[in-house]
VMD Tcl script that draws the C-alpha trace (Angstrom):
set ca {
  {-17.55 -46.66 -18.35}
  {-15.09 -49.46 -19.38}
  {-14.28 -53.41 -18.46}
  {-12.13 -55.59 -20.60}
  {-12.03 -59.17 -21.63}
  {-9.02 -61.16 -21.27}
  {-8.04 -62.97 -24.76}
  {-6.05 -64.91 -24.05}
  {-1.56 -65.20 -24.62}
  {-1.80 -62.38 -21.97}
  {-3.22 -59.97 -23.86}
  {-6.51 -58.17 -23.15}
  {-9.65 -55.67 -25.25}
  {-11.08 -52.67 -23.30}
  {-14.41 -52.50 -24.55}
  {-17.08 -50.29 -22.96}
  {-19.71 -51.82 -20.72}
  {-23.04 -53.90 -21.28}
  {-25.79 -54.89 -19.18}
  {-24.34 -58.06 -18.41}
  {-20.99 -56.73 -16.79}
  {-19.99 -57.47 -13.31}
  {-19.73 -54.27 -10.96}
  {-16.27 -55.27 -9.79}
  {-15.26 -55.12 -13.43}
  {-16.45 -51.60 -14.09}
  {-13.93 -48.22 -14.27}
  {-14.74 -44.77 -15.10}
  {-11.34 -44.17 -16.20}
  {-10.12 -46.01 -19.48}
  {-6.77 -44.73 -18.45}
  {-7.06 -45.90 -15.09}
  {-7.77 -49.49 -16.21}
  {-5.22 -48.96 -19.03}
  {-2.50 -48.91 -16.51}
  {-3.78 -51.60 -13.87}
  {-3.79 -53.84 -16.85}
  {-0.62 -52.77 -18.31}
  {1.18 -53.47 -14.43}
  {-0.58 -57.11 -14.11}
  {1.81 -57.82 -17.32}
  {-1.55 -57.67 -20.31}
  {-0.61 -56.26 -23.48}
  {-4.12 -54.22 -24.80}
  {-4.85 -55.21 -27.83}
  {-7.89 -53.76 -30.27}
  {-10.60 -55.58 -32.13}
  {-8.91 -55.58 -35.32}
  {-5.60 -56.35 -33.76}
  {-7.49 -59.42 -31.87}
  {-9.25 -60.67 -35.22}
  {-5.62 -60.36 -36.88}
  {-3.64 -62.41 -34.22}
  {-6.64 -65.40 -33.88}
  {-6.84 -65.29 -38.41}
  {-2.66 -65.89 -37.99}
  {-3.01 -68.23 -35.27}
  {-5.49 -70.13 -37.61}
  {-3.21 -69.87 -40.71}
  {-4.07 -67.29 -42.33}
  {-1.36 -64.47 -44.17}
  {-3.15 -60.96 -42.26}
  {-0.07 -58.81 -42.83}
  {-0.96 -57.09 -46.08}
  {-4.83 -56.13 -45.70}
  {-6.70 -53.92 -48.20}
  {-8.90 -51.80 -46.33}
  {-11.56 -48.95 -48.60}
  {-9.00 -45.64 -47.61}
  {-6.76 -47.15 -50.27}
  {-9.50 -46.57 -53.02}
  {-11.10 -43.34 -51.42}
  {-7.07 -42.13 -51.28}
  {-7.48 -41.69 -55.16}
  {-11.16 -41.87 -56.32}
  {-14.49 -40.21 -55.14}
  {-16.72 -43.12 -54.09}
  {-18.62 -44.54 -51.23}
  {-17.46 -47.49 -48.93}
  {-19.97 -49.88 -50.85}
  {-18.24 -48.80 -54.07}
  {-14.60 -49.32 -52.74}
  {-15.31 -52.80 -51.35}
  {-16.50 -53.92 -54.21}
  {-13.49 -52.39 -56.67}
  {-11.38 -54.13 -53.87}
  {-13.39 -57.52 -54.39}
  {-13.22 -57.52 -58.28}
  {-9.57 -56.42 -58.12}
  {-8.24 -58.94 -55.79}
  {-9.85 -61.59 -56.95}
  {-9.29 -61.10 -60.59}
  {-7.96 -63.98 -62.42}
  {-4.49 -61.84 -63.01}
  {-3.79 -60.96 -59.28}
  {-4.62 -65.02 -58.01}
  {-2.43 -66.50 -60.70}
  {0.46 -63.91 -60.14}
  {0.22 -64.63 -56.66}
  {0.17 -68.78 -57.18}
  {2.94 -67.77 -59.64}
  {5.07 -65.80 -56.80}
  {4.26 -68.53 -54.27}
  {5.79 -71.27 -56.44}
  {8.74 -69.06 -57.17}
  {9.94 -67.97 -53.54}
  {9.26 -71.49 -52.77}
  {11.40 -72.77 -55.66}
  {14.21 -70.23 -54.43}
  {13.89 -71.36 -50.48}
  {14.48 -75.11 -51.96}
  {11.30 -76.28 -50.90}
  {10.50 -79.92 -51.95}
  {7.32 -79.97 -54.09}
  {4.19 -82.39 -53.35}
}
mol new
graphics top color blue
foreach p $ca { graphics top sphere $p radius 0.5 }
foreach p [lrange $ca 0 end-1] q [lrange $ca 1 end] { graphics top cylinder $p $q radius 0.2 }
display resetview
């Protein structure tokens, strides 16, 4: 069984149900709620979609994420293993200075003013 949480800016997360849900809230159907939701004008959004949208709402750049499949694509290891080559690699010394570096320089083409 299924309810949802509204999350606000219309949009909505179908999660399946605790102990604390309200009856009225409850479907058997996820596609059944999927469409009453959908016709009331929600978008459905997932977790990770949800965490992305509040981390840009906050400020935060969530368009190019690093996730372990893009070690485990090329090299036999665990999920521990890949996290952790994705920790030391992106936040080597290199890859934070390149990226100040290209900061400074699409700024310096958009004709920022510095501070």
């Amino acid at each position: 069984m299924y309810t949802y949480n509204i999350v606000g800016d219309n949009k909505v997360k179908i999660r399946p149900i605790s102990t604390t849900d309200f009856e009225e809230n409850l479907f058997d159907d996820i596609e059944v709620l999927k469409s009453q939701l959908i016709g009331e004008g929600y978008t459905i959004v997932s977790d990770i979609q949800y965490a992305k949208d509040l981390l840009r709402k906050e400020g935060y750049f969530v368009d190019n994420l690093w996730h372990v499949n893009d070690v485990q694509e090329n090299f036999k290891c665990d999920e521990e293993t890949a996290q952790n080559i994705l920790y030391w690699a992106l936040t080597s010394p290199n890859v934070i200075e390149y990226i100040n570096d290209m900061i400074k320089l699409v700024a310096t083409n958009e004709n920022l003013e510095t501070k």
